[in-house]
PyMOL Python script that loads the backbone (N, CA, C, O; Angstrom):
from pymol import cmd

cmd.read_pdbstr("""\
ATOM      1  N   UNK A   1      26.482  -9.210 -32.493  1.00  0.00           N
ATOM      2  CA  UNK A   1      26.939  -9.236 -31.120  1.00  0.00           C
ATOM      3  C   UNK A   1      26.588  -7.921 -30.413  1.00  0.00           C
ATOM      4  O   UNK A   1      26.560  -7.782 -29.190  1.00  0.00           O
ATOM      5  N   UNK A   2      26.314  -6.934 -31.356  1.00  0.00           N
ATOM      6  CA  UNK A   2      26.322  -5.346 -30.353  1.00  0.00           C
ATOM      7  C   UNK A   2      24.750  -5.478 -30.311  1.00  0.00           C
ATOM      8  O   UNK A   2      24.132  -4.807 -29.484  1.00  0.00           O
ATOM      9  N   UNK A   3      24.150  -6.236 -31.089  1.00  0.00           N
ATOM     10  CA  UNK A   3      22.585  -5.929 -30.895  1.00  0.00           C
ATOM     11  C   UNK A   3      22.425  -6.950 -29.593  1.00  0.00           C
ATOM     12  O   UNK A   3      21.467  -7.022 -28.824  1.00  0.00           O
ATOM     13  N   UNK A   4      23.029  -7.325 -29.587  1.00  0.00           N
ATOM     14  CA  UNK A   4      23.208  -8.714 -28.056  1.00  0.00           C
ATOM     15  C   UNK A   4      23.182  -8.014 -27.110  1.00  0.00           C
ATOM     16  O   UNK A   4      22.141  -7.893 -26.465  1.00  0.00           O
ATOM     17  N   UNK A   5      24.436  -7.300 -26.740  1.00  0.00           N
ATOM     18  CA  UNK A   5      24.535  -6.622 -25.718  1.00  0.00           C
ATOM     19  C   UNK A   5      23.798  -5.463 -25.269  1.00  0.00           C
ATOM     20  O   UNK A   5      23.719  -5.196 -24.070  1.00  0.00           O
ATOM     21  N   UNK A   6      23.105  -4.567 -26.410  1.00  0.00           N
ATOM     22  CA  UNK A   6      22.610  -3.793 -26.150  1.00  0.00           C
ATOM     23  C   UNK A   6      20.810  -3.826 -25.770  1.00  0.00           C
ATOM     24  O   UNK A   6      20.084  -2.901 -25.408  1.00  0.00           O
ATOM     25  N   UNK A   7      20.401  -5.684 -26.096  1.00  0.00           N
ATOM     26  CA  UNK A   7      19.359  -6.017 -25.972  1.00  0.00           C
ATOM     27  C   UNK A   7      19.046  -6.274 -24.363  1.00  0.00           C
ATOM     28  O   UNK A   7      18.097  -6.089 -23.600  1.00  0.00           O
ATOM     29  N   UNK A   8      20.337  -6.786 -24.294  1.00  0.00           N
ATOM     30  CA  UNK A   8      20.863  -7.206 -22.529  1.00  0.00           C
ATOM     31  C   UNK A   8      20.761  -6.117 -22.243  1.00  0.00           C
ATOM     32  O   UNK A   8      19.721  -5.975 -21.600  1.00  0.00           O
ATOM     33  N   UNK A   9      21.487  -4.864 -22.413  1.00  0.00           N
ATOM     34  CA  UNK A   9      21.786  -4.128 -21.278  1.00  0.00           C
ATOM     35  C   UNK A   9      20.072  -3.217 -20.777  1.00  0.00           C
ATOM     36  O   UNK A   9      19.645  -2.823 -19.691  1.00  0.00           O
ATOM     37  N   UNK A  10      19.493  -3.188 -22.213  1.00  0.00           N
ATOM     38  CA  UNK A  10      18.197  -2.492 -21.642  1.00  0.00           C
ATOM     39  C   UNK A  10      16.980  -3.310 -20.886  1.00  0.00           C
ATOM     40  O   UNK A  10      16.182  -2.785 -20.109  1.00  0.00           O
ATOM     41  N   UNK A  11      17.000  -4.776 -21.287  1.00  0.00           N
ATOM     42  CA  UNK A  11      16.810  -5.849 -20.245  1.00  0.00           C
ATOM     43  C   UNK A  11      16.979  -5.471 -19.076  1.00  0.00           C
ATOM     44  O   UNK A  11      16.050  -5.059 -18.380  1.00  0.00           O
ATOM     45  N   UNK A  12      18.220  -5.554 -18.675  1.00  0.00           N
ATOM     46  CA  UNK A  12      18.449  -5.061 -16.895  1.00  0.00           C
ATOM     47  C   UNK A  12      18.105  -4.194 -16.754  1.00  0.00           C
ATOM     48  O   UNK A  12      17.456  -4.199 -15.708  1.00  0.00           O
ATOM     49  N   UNK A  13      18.114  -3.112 -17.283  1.00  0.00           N
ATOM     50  CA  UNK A  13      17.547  -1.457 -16.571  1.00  0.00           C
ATOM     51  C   UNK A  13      16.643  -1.581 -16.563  1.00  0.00           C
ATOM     52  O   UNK A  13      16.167  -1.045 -15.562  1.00  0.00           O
ATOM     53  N   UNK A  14      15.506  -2.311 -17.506  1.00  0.00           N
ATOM     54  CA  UNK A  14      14.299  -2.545 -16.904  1.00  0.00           C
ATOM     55  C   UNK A  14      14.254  -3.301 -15.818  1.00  0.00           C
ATOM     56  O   UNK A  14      13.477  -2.921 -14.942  1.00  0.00           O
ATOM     57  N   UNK A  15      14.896  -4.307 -15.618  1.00  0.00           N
ATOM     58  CA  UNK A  15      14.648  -5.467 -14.813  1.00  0.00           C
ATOM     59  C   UNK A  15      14.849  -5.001 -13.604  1.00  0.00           C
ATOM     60  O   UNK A  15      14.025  -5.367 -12.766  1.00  0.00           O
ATOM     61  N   UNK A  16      16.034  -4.025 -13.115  1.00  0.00           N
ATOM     62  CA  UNK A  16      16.132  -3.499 -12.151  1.00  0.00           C
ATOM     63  C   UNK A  16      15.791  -1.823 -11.974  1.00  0.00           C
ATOM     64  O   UNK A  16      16.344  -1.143 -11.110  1.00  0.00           O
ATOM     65  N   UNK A  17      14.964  -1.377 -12.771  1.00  0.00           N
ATOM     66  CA  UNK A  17      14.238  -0.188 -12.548  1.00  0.00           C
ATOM     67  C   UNK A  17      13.037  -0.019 -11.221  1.00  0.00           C
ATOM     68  O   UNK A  17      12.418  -0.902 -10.628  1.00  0.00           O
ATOM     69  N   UNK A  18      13.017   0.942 -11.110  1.00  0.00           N
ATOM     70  CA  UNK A  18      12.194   0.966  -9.891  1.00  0.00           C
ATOM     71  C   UNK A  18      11.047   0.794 -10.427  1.00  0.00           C
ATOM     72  O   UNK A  18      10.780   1.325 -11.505  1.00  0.00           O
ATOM     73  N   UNK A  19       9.885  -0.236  -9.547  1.00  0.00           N
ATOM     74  CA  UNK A  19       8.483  -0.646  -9.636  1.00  0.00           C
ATOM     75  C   UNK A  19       7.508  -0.089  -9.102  1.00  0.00           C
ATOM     76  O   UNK A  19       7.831   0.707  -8.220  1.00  0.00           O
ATOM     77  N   UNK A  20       6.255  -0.210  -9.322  1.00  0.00           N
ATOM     78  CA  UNK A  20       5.152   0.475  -8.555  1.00  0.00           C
ATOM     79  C   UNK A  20       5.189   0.062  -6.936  1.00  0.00           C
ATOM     80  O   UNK A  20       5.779  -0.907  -6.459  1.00  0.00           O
ATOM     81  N   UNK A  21       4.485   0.952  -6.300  1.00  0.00           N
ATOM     82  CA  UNK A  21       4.431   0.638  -5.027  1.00  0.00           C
ATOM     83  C   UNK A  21       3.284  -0.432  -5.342  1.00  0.00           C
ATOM     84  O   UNK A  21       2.635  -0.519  -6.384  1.00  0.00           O
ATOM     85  N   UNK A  22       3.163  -1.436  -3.893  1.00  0.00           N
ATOM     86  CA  UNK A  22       2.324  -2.644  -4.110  1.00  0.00           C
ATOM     87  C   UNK A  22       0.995  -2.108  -2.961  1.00  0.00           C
ATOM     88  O   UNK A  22      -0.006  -2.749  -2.640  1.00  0.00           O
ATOM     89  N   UNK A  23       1.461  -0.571  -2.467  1.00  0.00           N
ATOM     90  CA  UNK A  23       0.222  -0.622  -1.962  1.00  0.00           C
ATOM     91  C   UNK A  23      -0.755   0.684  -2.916  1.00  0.00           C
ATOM     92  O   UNK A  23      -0.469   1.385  -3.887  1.00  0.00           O
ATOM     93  N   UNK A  24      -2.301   0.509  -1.838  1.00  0.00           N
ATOM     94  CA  UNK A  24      -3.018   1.615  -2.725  1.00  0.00           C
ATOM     95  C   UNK A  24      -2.922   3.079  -2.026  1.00  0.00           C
ATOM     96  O   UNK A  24      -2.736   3.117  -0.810  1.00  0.00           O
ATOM     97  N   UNK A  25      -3.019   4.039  -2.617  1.00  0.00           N
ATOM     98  CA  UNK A  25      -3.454   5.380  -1.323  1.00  0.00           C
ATOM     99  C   UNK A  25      -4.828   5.283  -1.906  1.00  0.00           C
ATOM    100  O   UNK A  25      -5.260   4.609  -2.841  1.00  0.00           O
ATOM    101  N   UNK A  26      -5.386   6.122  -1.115  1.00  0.00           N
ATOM    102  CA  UNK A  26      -6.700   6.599  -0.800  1.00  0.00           C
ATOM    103  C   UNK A  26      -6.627   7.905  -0.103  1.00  0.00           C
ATOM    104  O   UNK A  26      -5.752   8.211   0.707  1.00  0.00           O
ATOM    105  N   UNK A  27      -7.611   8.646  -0.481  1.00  0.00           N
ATOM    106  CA  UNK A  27      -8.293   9.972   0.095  1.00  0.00           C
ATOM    107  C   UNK A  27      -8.165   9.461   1.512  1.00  0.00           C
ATOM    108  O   UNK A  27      -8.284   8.259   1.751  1.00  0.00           O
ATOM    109  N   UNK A  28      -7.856  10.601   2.719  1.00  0.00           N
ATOM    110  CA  UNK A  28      -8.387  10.442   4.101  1.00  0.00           C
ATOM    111  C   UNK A  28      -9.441   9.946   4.042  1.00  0.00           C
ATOM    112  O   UNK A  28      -9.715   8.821   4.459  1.00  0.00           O
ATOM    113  N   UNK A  29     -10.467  11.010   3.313  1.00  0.00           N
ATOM    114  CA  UNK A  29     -11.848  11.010   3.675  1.00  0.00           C
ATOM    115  C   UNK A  29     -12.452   9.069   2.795  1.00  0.00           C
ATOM    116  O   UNK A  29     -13.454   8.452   3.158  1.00  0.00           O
ATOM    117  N   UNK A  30     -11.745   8.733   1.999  1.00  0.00           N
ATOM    118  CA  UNK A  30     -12.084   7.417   1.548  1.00  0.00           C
ATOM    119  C   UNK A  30     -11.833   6.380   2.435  1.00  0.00           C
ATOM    120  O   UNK A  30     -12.619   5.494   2.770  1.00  0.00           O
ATOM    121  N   UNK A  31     -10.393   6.592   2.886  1.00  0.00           N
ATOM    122  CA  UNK A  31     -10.021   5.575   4.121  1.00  0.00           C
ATOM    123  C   UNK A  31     -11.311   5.905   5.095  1.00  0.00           C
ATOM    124  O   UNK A  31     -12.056   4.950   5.315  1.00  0.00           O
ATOM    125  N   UNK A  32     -11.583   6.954   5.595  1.00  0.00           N
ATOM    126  CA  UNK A  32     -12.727   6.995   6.970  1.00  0.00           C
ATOM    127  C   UNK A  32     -14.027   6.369   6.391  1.00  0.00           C
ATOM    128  O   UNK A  32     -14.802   5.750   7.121  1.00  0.00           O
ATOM    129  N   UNK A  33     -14.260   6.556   4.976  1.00  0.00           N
ATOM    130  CA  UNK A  33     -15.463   5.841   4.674  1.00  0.00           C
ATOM    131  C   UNK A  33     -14.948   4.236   4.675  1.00  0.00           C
ATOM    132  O   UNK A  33     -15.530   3.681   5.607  1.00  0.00           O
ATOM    133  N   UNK A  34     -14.426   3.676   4.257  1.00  0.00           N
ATOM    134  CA  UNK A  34     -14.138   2.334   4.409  1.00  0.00           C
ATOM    135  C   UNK A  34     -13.796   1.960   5.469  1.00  0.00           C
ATOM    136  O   UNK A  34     -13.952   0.740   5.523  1.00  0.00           O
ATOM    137  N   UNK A  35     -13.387   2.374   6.407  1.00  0.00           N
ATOM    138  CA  UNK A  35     -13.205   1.986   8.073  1.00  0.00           C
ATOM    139  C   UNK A  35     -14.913   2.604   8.669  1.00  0.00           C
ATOM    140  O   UNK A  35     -15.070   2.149   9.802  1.00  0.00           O
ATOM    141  N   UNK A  36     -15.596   3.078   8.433  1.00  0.00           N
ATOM    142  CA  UNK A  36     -17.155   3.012   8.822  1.00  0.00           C
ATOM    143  C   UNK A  36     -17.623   1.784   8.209  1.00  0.00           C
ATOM    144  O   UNK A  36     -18.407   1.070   8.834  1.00  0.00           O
ATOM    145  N   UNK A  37     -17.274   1.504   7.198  1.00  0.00           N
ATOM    146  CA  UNK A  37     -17.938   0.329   6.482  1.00  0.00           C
ATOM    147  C   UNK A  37     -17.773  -1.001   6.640  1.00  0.00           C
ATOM    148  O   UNK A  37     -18.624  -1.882   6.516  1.00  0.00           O
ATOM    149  N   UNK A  38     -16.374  -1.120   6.984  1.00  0.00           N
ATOM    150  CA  UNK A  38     -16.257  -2.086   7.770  1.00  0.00           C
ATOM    151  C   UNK A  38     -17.125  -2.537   9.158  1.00  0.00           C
ATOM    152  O   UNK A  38     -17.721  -3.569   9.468  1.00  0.00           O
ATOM    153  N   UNK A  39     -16.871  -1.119   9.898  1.00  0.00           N
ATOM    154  CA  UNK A  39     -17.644  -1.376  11.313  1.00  0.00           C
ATOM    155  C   UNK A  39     -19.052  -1.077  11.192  1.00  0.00           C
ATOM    156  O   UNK A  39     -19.633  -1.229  12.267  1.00  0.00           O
ATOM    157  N   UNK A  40     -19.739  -0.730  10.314  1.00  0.00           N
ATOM    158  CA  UNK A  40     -21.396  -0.807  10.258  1.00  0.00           C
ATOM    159  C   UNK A  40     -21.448  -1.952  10.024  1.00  0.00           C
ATOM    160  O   UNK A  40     -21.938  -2.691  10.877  1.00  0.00           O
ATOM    161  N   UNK A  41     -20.816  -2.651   8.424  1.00  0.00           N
ATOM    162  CA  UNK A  41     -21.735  -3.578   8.246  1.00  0.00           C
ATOM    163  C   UNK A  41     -20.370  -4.884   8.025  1.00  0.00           C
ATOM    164  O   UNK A  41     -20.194  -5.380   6.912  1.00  0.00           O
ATOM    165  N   UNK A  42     -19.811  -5.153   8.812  1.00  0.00           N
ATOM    166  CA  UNK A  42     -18.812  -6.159   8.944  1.00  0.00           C
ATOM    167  C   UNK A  42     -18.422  -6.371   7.497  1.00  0.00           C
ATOM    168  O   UNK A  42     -18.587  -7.478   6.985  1.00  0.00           O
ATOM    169  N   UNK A  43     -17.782  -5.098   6.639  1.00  0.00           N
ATOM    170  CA  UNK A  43     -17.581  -5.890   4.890  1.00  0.00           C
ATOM    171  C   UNK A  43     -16.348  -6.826   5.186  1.00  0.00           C
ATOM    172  O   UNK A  43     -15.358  -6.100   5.112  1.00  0.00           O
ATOM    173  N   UNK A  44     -16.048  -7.841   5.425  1.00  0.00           N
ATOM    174  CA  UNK A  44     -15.190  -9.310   5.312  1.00  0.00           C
ATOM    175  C   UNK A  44     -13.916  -8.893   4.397  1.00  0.00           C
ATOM    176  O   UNK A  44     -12.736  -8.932   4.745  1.00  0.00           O
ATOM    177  N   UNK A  45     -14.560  -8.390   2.853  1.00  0.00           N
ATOM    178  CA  UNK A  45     -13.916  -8.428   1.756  1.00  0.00           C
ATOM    179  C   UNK A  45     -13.005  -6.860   1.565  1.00  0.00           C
ATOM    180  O   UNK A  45     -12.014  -6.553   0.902  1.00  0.00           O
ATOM    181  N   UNK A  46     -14.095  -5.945   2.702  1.00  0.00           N
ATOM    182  CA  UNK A  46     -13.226  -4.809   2.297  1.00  0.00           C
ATOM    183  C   UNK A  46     -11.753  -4.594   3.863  1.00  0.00           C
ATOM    184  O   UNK A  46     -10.734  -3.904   3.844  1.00  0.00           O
ATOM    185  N   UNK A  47     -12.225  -5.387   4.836  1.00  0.00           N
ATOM    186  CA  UNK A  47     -11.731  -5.210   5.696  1.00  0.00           C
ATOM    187  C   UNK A  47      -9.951  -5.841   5.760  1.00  0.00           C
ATOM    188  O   UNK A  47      -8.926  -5.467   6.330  1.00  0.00           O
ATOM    189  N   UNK A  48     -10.401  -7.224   4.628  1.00  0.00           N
ATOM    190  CA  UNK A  48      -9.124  -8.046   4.231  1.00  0.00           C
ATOM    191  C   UNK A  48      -8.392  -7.361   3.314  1.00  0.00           C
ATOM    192  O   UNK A  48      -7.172  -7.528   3.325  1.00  0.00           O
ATOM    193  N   UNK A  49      -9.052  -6.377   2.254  1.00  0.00           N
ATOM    194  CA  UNK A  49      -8.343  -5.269   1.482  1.00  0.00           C
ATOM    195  C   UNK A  49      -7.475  -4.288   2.265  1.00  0.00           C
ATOM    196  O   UNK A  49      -6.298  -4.119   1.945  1.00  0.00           O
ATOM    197  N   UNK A  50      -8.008  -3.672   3.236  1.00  0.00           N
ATOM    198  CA  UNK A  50      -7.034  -2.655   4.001  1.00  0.00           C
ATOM    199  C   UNK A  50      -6.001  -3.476   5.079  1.00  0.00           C
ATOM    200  O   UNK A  50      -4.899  -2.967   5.284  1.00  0.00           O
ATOM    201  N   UNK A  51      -6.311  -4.576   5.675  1.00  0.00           N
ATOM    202  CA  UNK A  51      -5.133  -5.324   6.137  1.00  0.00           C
ATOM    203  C   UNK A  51      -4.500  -5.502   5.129  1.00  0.00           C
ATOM    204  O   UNK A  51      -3.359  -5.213   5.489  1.00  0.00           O
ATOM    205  N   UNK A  52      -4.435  -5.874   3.758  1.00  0.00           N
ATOM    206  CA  UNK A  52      -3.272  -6.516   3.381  1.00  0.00           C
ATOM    207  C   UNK A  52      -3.124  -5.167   2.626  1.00  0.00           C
ATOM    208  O   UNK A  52      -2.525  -5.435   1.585  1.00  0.00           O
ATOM    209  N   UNK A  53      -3.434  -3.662   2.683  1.00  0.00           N
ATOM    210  CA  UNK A  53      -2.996  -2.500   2.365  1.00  0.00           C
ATOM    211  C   UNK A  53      -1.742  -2.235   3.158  1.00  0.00           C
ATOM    212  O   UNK A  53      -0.543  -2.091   2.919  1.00  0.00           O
ATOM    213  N   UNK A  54      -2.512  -2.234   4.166  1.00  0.00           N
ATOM    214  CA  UNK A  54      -1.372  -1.677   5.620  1.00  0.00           C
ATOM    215  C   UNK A  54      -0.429  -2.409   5.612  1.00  0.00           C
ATOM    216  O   UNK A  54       0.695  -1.914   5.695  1.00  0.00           O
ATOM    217  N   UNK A  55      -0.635  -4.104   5.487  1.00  0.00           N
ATOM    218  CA  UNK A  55       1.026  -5.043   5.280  1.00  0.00           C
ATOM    219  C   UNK A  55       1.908  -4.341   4.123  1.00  0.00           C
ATOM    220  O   UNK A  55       2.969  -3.879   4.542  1.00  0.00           O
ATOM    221  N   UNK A  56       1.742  -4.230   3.191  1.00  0.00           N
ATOM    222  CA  UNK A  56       2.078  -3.848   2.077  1.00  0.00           C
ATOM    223  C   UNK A  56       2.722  -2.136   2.539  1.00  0.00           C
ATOM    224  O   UNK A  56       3.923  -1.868   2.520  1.00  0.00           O
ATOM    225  N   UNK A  57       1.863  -1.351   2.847  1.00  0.00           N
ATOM    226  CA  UNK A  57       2.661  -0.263   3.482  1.00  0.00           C
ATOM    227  C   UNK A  57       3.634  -0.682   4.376  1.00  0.00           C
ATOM    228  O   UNK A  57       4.834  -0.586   4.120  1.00  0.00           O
ATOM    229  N   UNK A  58       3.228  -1.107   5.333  1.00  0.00           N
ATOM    230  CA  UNK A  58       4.742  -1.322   6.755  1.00  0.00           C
ATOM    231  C   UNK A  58       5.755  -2.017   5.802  1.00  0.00           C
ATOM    232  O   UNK A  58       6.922  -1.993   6.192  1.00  0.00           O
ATOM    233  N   UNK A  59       5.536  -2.548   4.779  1.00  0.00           N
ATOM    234  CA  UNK A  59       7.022  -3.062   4.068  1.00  0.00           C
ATOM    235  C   UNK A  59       7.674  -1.960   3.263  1.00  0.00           C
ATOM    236  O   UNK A  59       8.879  -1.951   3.016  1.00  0.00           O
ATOM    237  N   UNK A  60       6.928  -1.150   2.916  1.00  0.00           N
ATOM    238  CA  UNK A  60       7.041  -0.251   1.830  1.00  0.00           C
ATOM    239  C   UNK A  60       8.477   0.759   3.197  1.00  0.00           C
ATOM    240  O   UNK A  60       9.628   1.129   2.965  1.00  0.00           O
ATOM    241  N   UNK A  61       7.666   0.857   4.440  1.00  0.00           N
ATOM    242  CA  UNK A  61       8.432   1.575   5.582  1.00  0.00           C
ATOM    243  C   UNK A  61       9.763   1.266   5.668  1.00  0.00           C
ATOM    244  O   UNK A  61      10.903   1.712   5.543  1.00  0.00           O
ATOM    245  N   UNK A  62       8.968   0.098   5.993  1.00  0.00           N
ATOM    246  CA  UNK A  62      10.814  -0.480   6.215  1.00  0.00           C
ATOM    247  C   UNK A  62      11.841  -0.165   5.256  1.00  0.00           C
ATOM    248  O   UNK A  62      12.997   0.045   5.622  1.00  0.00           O
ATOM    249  N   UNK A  63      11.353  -0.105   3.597  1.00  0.00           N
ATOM    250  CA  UNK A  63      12.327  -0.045   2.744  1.00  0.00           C
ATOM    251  C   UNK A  63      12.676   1.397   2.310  1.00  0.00           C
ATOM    252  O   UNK A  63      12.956   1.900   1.222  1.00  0.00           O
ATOM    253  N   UNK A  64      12.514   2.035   3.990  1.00  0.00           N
ATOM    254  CA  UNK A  64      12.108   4.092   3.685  1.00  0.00           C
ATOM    255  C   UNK A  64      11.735   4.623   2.984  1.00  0.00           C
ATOM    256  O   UNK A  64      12.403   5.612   2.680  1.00  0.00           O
ATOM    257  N   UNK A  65      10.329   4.364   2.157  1.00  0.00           N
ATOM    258  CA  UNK A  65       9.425   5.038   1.174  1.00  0.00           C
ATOM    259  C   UNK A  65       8.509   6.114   2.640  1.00  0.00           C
ATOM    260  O   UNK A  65       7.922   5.772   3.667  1.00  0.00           O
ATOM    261  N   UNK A  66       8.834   7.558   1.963  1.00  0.00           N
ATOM    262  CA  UNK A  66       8.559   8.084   2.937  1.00  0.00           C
ATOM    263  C   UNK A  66       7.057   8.551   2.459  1.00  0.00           C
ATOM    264  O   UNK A  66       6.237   8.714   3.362  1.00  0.00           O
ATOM    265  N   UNK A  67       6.609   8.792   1.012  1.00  0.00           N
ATOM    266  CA  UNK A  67       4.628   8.371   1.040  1.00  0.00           C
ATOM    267  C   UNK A  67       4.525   7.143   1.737  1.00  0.00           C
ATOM    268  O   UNK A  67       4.270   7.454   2.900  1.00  0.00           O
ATOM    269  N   UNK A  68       4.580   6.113   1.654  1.00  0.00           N
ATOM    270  CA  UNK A  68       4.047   4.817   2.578  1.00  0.00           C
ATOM    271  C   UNK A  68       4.169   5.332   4.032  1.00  0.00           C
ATOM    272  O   UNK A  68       3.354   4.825   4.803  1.00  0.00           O
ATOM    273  N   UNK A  69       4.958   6.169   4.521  1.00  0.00           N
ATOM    274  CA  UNK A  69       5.124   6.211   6.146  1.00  0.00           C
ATOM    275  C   UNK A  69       3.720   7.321   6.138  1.00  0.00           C
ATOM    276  O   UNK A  69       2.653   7.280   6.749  1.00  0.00           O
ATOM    277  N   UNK A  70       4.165   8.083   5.365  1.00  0.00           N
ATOM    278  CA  UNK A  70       2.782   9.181   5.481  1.00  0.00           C
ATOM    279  C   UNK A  70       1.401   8.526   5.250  1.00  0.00           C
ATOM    280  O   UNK A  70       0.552   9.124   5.911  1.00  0.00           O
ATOM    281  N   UNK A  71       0.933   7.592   4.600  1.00  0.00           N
ATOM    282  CA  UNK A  71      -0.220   6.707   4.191  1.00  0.00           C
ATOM    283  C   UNK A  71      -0.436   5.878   5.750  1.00  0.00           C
ATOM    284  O   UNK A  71      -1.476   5.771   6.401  1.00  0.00           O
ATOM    285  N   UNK A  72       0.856   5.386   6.045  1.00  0.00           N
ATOM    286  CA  UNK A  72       0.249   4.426   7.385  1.00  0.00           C
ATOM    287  C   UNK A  72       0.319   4.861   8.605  1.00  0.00           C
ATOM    288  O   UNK A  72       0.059   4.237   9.634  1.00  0.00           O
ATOM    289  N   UNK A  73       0.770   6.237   8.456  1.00  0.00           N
ATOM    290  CA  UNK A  73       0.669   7.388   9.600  1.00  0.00           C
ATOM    291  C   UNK A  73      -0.916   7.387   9.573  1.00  0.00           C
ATOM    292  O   UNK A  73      -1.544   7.073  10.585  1.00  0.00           O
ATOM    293  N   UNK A  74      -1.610   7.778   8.282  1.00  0.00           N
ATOM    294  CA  UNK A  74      -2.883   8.226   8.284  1.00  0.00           C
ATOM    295  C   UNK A  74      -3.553   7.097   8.468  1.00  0.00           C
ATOM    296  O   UNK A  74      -4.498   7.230   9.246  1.00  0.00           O
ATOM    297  N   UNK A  75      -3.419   6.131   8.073  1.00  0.00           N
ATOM    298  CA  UNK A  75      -4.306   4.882   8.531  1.00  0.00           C
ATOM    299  C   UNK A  75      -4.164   4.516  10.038  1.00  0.00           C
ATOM    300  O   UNK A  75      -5.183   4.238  10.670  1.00  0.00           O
ATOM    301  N   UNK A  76      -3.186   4.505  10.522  1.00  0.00           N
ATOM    302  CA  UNK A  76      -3.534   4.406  11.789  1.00  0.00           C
ATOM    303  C   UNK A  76      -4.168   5.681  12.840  1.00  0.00           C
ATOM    304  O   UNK A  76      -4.674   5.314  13.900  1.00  0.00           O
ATOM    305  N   UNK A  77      -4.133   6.918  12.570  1.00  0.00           N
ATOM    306  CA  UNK A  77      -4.300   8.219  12.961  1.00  0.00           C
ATOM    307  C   UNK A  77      -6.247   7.648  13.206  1.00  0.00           C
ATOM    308  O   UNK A  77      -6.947   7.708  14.217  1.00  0.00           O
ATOM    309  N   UNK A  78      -6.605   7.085  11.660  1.00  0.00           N
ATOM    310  CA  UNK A  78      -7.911   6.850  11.221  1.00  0.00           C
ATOM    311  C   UNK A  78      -8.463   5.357  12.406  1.00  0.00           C
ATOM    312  O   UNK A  78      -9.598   5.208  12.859  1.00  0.00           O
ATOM    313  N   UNK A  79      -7.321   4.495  12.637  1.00  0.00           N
ATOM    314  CA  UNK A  79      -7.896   3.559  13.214  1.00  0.00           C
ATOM    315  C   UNK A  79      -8.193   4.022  14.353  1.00  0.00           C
ATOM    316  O   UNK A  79      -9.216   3.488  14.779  1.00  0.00           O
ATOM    317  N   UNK A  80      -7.546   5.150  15.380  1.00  0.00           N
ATOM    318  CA  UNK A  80      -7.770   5.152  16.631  1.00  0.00           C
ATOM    319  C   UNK A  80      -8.701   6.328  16.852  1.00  0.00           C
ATOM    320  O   UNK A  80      -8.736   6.908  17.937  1.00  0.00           O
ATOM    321  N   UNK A  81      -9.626   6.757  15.589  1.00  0.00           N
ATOM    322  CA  UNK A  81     -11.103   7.283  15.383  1.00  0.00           C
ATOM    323  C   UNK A  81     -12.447   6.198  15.627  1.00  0.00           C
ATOM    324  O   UNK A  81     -13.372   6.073  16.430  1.00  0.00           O
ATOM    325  N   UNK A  82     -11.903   5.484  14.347  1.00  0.00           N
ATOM    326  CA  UNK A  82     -13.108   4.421  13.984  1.00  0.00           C
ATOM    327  C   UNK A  82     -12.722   3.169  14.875  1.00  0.00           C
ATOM    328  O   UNK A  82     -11.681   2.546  15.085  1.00  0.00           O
ATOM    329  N   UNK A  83     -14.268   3.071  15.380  1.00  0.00           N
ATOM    330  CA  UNK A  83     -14.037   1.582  16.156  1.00  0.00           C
ATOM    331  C   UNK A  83     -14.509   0.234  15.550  1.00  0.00           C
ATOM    332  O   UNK A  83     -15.512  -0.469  15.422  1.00  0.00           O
ATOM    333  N   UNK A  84     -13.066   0.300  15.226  1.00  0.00           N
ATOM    334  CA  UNK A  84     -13.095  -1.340  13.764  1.00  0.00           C
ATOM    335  C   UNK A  84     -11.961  -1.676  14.599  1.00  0.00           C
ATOM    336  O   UNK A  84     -11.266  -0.950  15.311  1.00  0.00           O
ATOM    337  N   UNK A  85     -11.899  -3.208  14.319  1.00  0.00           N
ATOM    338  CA  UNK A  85     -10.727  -3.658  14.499  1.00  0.00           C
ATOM    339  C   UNK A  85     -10.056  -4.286  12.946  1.00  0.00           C
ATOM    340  O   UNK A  85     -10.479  -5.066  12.092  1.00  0.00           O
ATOM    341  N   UNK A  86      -9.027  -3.627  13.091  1.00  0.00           N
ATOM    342  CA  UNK A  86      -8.268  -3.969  11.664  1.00  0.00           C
ATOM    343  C   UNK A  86      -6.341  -4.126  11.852  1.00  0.00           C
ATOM    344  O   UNK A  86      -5.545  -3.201  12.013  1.00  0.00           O
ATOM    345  N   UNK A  87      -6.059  -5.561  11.759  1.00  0.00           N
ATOM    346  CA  UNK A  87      -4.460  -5.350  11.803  1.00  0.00           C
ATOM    347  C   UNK A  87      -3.841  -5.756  10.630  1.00  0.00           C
ATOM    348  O   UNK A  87      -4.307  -6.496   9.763  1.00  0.00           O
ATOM    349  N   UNK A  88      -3.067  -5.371  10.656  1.00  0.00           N
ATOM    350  CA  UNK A  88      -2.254  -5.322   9.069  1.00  0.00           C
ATOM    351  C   UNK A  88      -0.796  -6.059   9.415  1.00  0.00           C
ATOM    352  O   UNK A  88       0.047  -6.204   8.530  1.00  0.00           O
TER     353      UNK A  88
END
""", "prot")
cmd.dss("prot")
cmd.show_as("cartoon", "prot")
cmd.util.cbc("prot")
cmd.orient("prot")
């Protein structure tokens, strides 16, 4: 019975331990290369990567992760450089 409970209890602390963030960072200078790359050569595949980056950050916001506010500070800082259109 104690190996029961004690199998349970480290169960939950994992279960409710804190998880990775679901978004990626990137270098400034990587984000500005992938927002050129988008707008040179229309990448489809990389452009749907940083929208569903930025979704993934603005949730991260909401739940006051204050790297995610700093990440989508810089991504947008970067969007109103590069002339891409990208919404998240």
């Amino acid at each position: 019975m104690k190996k029961i409970l004690i199998a349970l209890s480290v169960f939950i602390m994992v279960a409710c331990g804190d998880s990775k963030p679901k978004y990626k960072s990137y270098t400034p200078v990587d984000k500005y290369n992938m927002l050129v790359k988008v707008a040179e050569e229309k990448d489809e595949k990389l452009k749907a990567e940083i929208q569903e980056n930025i979704k993934n950050l603005k949730k991260a916001v909401e739940k006051n992760d204050e790297k995610a506010r700093q990440e989508l500070t810089e991504w947008q800082g970067l969007l109103l450089t590069v002339d891409v259109d990208i919404e998240g």
